[in-house]
LODRENLUM-128286 format. One record per residue (C-alpha): x, y, z. Coordinates in nm, 2 decimals. Layout:
+--------+--------+--------+
|     xx |     yy |     zz |
+--------+--------+--------+
|      X |      Y |      Z |
...
+--------+--------+--------+
//
This chain:
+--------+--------+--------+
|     xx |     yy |     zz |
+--------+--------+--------+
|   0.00 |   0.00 |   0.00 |
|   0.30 |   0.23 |   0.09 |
|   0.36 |   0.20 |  -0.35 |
|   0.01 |   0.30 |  -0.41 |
|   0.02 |   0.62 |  -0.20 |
|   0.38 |   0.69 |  -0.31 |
|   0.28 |   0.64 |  -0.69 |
|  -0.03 |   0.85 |  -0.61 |
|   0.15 |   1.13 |  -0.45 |
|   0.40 |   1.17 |  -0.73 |
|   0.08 |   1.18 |  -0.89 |
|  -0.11 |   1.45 |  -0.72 |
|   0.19 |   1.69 |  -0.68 |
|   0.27 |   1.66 |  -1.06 |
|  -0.11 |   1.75 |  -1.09 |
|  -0.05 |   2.07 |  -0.88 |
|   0.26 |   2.20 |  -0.99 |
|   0.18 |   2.20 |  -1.36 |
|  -0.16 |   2.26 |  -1.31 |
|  -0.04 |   2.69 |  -1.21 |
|   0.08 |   2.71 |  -1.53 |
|  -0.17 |   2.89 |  -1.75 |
|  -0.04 |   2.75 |  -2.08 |
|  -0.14 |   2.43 |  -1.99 |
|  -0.51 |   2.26 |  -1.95 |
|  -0.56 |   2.00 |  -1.70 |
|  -0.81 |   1.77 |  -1.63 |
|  -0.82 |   1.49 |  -1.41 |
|  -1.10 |   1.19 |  -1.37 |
|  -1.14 |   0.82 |  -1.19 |
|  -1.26 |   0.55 |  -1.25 |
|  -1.35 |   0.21 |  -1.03 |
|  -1.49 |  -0.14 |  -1.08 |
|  -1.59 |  -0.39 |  -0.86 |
|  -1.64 |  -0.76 |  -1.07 |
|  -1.77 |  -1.06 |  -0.90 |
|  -1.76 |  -1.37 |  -1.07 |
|  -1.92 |  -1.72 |  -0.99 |
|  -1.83 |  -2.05 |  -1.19 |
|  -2.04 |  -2.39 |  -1.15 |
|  -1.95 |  -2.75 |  -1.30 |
|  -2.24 |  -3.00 |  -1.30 |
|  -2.06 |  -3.25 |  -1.36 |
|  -1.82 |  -3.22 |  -1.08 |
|  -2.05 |  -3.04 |  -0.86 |
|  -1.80 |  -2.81 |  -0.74 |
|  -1.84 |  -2.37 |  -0.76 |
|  -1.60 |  -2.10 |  -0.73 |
|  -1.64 |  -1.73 |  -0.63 |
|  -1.40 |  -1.47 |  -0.70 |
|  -1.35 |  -1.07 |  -0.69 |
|  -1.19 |  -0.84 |  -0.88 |
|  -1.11 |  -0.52 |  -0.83 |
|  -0.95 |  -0.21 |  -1.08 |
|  -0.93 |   0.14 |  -1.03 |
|  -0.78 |   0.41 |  -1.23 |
|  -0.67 |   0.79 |  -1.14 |
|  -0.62 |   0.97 |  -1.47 |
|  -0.46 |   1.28 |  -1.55 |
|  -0.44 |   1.50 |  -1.93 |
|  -0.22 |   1.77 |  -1.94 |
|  -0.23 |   1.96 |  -2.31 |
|  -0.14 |   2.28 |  -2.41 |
|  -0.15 |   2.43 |  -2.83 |
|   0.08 |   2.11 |  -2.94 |
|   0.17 |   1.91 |  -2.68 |
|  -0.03 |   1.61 |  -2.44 |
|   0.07 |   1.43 |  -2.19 |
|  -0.16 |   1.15 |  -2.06 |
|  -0.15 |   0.92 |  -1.70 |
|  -0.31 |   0.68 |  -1.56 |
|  -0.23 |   0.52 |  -1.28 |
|  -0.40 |   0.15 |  -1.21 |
|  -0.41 |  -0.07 |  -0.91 |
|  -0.58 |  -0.44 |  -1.02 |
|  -0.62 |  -0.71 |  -0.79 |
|  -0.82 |  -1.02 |  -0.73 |
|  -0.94 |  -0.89 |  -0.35 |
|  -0.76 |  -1.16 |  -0.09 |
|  -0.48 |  -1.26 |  -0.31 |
|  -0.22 |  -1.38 |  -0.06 |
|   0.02 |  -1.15 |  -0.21 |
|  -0.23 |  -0.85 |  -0.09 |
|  -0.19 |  -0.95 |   0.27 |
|  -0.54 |  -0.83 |   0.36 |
|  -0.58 |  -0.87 |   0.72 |
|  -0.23 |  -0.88 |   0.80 |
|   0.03 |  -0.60 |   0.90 |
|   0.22 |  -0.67 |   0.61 |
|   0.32 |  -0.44 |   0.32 |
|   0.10 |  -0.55 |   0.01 |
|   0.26 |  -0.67 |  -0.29 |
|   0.04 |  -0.59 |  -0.54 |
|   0.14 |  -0.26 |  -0.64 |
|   0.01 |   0.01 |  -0.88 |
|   0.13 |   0.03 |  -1.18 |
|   0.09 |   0.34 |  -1.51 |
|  -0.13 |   0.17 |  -1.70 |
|  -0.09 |   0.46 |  -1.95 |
|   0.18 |   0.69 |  -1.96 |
|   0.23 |   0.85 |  -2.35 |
|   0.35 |   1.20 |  -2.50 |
|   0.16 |   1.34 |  -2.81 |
|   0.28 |   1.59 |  -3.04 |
|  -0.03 |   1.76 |  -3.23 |
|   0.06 |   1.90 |  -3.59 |
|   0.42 |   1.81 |  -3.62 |
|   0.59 |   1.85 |  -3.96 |
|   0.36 |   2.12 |  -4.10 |
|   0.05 |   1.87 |  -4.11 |
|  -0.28 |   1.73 |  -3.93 |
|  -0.08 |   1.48 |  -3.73 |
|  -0.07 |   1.32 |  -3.37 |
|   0.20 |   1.18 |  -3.28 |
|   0.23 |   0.98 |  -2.99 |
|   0.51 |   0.78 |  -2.79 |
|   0.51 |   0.59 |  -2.46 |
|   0.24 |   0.37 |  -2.34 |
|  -0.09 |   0.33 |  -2.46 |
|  -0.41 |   0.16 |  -2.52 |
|  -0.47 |   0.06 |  -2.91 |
|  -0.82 |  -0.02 |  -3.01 |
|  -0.88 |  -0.08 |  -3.36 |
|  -1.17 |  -0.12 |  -3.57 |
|  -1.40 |  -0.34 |  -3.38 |
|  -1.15 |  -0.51 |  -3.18 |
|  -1.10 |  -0.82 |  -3.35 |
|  -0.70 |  -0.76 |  -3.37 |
|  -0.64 |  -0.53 |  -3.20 |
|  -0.84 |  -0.47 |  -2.83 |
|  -0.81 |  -0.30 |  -2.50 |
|  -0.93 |  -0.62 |  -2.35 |
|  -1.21 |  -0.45 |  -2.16 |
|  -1.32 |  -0.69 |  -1.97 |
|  -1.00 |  -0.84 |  -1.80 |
|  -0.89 |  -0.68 |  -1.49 |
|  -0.56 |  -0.55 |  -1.61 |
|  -0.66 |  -0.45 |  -1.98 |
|  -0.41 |  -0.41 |  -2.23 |
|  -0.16 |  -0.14 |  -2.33 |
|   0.11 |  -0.16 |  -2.59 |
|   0.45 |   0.03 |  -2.59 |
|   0.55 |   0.21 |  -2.90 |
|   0.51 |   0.50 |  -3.12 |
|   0.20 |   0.59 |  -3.37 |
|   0.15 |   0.82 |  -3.58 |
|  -0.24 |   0.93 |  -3.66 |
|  -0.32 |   1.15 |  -3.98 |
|  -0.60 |   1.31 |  -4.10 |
|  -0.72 |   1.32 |  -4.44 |
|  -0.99 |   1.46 |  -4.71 |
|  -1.15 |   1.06 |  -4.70 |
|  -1.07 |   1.00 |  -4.36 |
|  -0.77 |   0.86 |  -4.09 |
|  -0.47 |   0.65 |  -4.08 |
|  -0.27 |   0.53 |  -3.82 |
|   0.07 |   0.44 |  -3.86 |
|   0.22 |   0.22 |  -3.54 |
|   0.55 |   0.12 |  -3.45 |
|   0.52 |  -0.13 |  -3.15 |
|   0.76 |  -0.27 |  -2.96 |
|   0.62 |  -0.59 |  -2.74 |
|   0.98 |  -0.75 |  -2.63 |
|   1.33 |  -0.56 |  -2.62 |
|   1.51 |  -0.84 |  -2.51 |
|   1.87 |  -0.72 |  -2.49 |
|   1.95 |  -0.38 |  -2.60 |
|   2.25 |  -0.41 |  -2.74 |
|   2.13 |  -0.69 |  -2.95 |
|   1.83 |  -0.73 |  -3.19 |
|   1.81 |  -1.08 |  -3.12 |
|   1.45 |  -1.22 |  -2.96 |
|   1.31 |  -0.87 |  -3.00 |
|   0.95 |  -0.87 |  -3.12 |
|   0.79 |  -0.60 |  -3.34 |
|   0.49 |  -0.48 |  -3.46 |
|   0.49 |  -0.23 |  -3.77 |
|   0.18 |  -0.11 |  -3.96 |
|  -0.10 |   0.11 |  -4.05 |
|  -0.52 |   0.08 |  -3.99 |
|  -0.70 |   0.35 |  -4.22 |
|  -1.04 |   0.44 |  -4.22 |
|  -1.20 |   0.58 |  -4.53 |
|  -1.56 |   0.67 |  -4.62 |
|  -1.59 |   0.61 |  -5.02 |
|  -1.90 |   0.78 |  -5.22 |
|  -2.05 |   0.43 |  -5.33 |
|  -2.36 |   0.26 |  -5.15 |
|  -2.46 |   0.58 |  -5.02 |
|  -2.86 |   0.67 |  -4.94 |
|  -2.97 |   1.01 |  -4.91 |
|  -3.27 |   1.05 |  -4.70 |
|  -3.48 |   1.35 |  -4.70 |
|  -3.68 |   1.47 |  -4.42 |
|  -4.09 |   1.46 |  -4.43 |
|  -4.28 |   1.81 |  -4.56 |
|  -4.35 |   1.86 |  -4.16 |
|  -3.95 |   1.86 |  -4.07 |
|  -3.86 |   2.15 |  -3.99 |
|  -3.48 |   2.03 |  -4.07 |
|  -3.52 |   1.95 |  -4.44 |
|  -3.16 |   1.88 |  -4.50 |
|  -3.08 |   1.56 |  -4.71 |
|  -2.92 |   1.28 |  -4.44 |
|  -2.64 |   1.07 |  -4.60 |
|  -2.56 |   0.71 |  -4.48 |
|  -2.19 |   0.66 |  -4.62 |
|  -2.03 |   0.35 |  -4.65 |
|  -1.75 |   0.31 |  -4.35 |
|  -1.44 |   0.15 |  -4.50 |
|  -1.10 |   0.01 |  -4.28 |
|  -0.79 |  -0.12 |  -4.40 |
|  -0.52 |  -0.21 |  -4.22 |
|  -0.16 |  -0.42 |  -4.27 |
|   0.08 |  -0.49 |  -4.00 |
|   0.40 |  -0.71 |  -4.00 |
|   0.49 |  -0.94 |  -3.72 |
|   0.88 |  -0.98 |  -3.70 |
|   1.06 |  -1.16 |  -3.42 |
|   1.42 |  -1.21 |  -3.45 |
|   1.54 |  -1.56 |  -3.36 |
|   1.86 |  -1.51 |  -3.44 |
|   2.11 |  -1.20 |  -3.57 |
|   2.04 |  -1.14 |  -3.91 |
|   1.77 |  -1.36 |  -3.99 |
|   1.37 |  -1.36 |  -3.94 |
|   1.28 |  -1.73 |  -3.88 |
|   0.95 |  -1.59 |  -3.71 |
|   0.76 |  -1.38 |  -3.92 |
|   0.36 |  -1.27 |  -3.97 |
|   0.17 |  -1.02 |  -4.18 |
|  -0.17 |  -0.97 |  -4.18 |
|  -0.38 |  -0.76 |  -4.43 |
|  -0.78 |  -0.67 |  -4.41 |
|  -1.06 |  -0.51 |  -4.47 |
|  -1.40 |  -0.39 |  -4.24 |
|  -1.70 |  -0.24 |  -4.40 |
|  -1.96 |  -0.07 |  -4.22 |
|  -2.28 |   0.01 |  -4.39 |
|  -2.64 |   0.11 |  -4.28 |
|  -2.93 |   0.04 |  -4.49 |
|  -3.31 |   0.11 |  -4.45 |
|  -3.41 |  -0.19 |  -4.33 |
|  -3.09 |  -0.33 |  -4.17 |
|  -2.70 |  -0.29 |  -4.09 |
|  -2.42 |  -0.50 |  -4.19 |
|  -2.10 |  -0.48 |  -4.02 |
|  -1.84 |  -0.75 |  -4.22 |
|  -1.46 |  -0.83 |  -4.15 |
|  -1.20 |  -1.01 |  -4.41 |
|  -0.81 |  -1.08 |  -4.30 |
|  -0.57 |  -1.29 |  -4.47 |
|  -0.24 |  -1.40 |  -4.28 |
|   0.07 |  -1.50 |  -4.47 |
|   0.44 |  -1.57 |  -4.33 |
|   0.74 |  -1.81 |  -4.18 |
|   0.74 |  -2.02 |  -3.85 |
|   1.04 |  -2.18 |  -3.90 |
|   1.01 |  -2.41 |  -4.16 |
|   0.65 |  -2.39 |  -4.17 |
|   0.47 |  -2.15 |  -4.43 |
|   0.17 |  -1.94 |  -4.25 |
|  -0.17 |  -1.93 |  -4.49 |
|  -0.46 |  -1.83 |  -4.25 |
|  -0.81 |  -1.64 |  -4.27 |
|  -1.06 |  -1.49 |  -4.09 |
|  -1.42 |  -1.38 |  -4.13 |
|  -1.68 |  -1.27 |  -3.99 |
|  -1.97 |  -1.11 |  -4.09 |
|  -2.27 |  -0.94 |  -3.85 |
|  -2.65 |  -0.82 |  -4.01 |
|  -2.87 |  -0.65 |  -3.76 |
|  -3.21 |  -0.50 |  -3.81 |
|  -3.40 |  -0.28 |  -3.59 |
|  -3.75 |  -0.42 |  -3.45 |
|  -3.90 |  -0.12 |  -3.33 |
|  -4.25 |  -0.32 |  -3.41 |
|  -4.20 |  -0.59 |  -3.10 |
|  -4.25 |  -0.44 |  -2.75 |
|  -3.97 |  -0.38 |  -2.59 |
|  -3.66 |  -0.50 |  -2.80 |
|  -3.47 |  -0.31 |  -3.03 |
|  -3.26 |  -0.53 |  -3.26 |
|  -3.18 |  -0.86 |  -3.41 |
|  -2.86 |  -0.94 |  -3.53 |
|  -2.72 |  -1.27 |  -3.66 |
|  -2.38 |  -1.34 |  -3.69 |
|  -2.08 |  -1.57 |  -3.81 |
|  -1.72 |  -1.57 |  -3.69 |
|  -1.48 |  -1.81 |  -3.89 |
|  -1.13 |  -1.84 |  -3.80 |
|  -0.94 |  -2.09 |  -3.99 |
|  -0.74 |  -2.39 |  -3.83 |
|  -0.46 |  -2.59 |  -3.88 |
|  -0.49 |  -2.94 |  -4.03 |
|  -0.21 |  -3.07 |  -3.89 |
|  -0.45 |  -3.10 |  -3.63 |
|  -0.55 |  -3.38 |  -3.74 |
|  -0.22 |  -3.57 |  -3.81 |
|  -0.12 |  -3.47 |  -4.11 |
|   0.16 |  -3.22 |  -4.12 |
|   0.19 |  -3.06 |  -4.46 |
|   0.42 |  -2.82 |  -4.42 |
|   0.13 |  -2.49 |  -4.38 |
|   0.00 |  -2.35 |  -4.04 |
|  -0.31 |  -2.28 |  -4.15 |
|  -0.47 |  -2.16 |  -3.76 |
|  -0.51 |  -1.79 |  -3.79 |
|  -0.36 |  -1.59 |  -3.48 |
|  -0.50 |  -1.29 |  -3.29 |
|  -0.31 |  -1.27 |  -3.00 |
|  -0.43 |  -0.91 |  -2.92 |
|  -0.79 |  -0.93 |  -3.04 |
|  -1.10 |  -0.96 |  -2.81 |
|  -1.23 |  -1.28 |  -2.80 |
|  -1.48 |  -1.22 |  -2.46 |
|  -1.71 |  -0.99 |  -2.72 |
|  -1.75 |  -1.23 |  -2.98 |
|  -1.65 |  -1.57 |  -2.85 |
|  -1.91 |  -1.61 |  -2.56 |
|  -1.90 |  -1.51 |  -2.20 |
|  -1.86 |  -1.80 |  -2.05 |
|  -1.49 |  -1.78 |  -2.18 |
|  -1.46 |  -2.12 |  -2.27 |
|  -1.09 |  -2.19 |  -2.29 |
|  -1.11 |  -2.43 |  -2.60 |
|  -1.21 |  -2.11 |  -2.83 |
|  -1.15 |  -1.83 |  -2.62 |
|  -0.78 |  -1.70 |  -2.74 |
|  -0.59 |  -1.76 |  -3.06 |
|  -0.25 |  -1.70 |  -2.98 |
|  -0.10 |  -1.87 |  -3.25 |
|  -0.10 |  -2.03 |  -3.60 |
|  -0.12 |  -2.39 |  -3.42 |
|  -0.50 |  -2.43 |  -3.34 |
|  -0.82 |  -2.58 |  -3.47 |
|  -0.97 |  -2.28 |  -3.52 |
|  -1.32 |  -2.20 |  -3.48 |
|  -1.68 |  -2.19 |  -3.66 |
|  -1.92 |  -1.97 |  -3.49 |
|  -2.26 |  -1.87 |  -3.57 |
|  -2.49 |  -1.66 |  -3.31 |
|  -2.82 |  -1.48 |  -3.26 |
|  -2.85 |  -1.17 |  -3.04 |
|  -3.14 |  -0.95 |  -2.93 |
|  -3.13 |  -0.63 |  -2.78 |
|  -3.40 |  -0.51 |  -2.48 |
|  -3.53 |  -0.18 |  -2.33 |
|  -3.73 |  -0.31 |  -1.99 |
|  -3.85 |  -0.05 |  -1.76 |
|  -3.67 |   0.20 |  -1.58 |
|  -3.40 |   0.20 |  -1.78 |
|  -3.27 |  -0.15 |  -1.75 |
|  -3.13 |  -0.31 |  -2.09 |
|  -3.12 |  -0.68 |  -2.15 |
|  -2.93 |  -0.84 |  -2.40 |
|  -2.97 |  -1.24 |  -2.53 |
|  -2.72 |  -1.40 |  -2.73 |
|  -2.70 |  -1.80 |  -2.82 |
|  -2.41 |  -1.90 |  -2.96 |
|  -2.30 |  -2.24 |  -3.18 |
|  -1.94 |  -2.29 |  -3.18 |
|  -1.74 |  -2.57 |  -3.37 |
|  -1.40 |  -2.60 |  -3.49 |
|  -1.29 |  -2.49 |  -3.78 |
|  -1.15 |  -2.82 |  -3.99 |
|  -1.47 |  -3.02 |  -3.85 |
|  -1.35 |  -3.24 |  -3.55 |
|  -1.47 |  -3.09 |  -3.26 |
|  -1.84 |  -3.00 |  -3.19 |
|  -1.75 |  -2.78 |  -2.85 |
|  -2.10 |  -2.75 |  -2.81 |
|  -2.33 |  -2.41 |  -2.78 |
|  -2.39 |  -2.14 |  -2.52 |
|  -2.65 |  -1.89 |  -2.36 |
|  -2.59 |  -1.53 |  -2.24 |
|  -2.79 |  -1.30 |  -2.03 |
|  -2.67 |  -0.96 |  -1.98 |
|  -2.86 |  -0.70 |  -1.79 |
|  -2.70 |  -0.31 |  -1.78 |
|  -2.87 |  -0.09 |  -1.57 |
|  -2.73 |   0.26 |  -1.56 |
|  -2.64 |   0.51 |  -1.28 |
|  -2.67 |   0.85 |  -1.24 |
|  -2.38 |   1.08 |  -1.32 |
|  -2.16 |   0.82 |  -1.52 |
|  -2.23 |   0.49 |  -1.26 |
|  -2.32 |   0.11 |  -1.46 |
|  -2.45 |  -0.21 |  -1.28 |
|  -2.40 |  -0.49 |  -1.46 |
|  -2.56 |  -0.81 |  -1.44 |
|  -2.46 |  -1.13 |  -1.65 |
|  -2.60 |  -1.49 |  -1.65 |
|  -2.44 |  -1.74 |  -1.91 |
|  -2.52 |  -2.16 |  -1.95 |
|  -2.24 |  -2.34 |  -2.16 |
|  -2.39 |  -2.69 |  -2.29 |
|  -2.11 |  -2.91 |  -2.40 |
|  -2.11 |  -3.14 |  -2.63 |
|  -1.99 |  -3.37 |  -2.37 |
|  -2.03 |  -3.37 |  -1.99 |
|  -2.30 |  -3.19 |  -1.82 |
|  -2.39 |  -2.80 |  -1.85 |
|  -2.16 |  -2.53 |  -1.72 |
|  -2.27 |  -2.20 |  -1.52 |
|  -2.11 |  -1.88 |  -1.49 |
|  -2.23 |  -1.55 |  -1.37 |
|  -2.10 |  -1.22 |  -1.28 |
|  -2.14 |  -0.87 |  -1.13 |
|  -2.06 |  -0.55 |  -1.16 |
|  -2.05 |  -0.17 |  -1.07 |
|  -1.82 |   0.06 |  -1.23 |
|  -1.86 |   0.43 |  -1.22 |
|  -1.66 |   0.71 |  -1.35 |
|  -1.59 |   1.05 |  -1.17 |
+--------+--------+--------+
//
């Protein structure tokens, strides 16, 4: 505890001193989350209860060209024996700057921000590249980007640096280079006009939302020679329709693992349509995730990984709640993949209080496994002045064993 309050003091009095200066804007917030979570196995009978805590003190300090961003987070599971809760003992689970960047707005005579240091990186819909949200701890990466702005829209160049194993030496060092763009092309686009009775009678566009990205994998097994490499190039469209939106995701991955070659693919694609017209829910959406998986899964090595890897993508959004290990992370080329299709329908109940239901079907992707399928409750109710309760329920029925049940609470608010 002494960490946190010597962390939080450097904190406060950095916060103070700068915050005199009249050049410079400051702005602090907080945030804090409480997440209980319960896990039960019928076929062992046995349950499990556990509680998470993460709060965050944050601090933006910008002037004309220059930011400077903090945030300082303390994550623990509450009564980890390395807390010493209970005990007059110094705790061991310290605080640590969860995000701690420089940005530079406008540099070289253009409509830049660059940024160095440590950062959060979500991209597109998080497939990729996620903040990982729902962990305790998140995710930040440790680089430098580069953001500029356009006539047709952004693009983000990134240099990220995820292991610097020796400085002196290249060798084991793992890098991420790339760019993710986002473009709004004039094709597919409705113009809607307001009725006679509008008294706004301006013409409303619904563009097409384009992303590309490309990004290089690189890790240095030995000097001078890339024995473990990775790229991965996509697309995401966006469009809203009438009747319906489509959301739609395409990646292709190519590259080395030693002697292996890497040919891999993702895809998903998402169609939702509102349903103003049955009481009290708002949308249907069906959707299909396909990640490809390798066949030497099944005994036959070939010479291809063919598993697709996201190791920094989201996989509690799409992938179920109930986190299921067998499909819940893809950190490599060396998996069986998966084949996902689900249904989700969004709720307004009273007082506020949404409900959403999803069911989910998930398989492998080079048709061995049936894993089995999955149910999800989630009720949000929100608080006044930025406060959340959240309420989740989820059923996993295997394909084998008995049904598994896992449920969860929390309370976040924002200050």
């Amino acid at each position: 505890m002494f960490c946190f309050f010597k962390h939080f003091t450097y904190v406060v009095f950095l916060y103070l001193i700068i915050g005199r200066l009249s050049a410079i804007n400051v702005s602090w917030s907080a945030e804090t989350r409480l997440k209980i979570e319960n896990y039960h196995d019928d076929t062992t009978s046995t349950s499990a209860t556990a509680s998470y805590f993460r709060g965050r003190i944050n601090i933006d300090l910008t002037s004309n060209i220059y930011k400077t961003y903090i945030q300082l987070q303390d994550s623990r599971l509450l009564g980890n024996q390395s807390n010493y809760a209970g005990q007059s003992e110094q705790d061991q689970t310290h605080p640590t700057f969860y995000q701690f960047y420089g940005q530079v707005n406008g540099p070289f005579n253009g409509k830049n921000k660059m940024r160095f240091g440590r950062f959060e990186m979500a991209l597109g819909n998080q497939r990729l590249f996620g903040k990982n949200g729902w962990g305790n701890y998140g995710r930040s990466f440790e680089g430098i980007t580069n953001k500029k702005k356009t006539r047709r829209g952004d693009i983000l160049f990134f240099h990220l640096i995820n292991t610097e194993l020796y400085p002196m030496n290249d060798q084991f060092d793992y890098i991420i280079d790339g760019f993710y763009g986002t473009v709004k092309p004039n094709i597919f686009t409705d113009i809607k006009k307001e009725s006679i009775d509008s008294n706004n009678n301006k013409p409303i566009s619904k563009p097409m939302h384009l992303d590309y990205y490309l990004f290089n994998e690189n890790i240095v097994v030995s000097s001078g020679e890339n024995t473990k490499k990775r790229q991965t190039l996509g697309l995401r469209v966006v469009k809203t329709f009438s009747k319906f939106n489509i959301e739609s995701e395409f990646a292709y991955q190519t590259g080395k693992h030693y002697l292996d070659n890497i040919q891999a693919s993702l895809f998903s694609i998402n169609i939702e349509t509102p349903t103003s017209f049955i009481p009290l829910t708002e949308s249907i959406s069906i959707t299909k995730e396909y990640i490809s998986g390798n066949k030497y899964q099944l005994g036959k090595n070939d010479g291809v990984l063919s598993g697709f890897a996201k190791p920094f993508g989201s996989g509690h959004s799409f992938h179920g709640y109930y986190d299921n290990p067998l499909h819940k992370t893809f950190a490599n080329n060396s998996h069986a993949g998966l084949n996902e299709s689900y249904i989700k329908t969004k709720h307004s109940l009273f007082s506020k209080i949404d409900l959403v239901i999803k069911y989910h079907s998930f398989k492998d992707a080079i048709n061995v496994n049936d894993y089995g399928n999955e149910l999800d409750f989630v009720l949000t109710k929100k608080l006044p002045l930025g406060g959340k309760i959240i309420q989740g329920y989820s059923i996993y029925f295997p394909k084998s064993g008995k049904k598994l049940n896992a449920g969860y609470f929390m309370v976040l608010f924002n200050i």
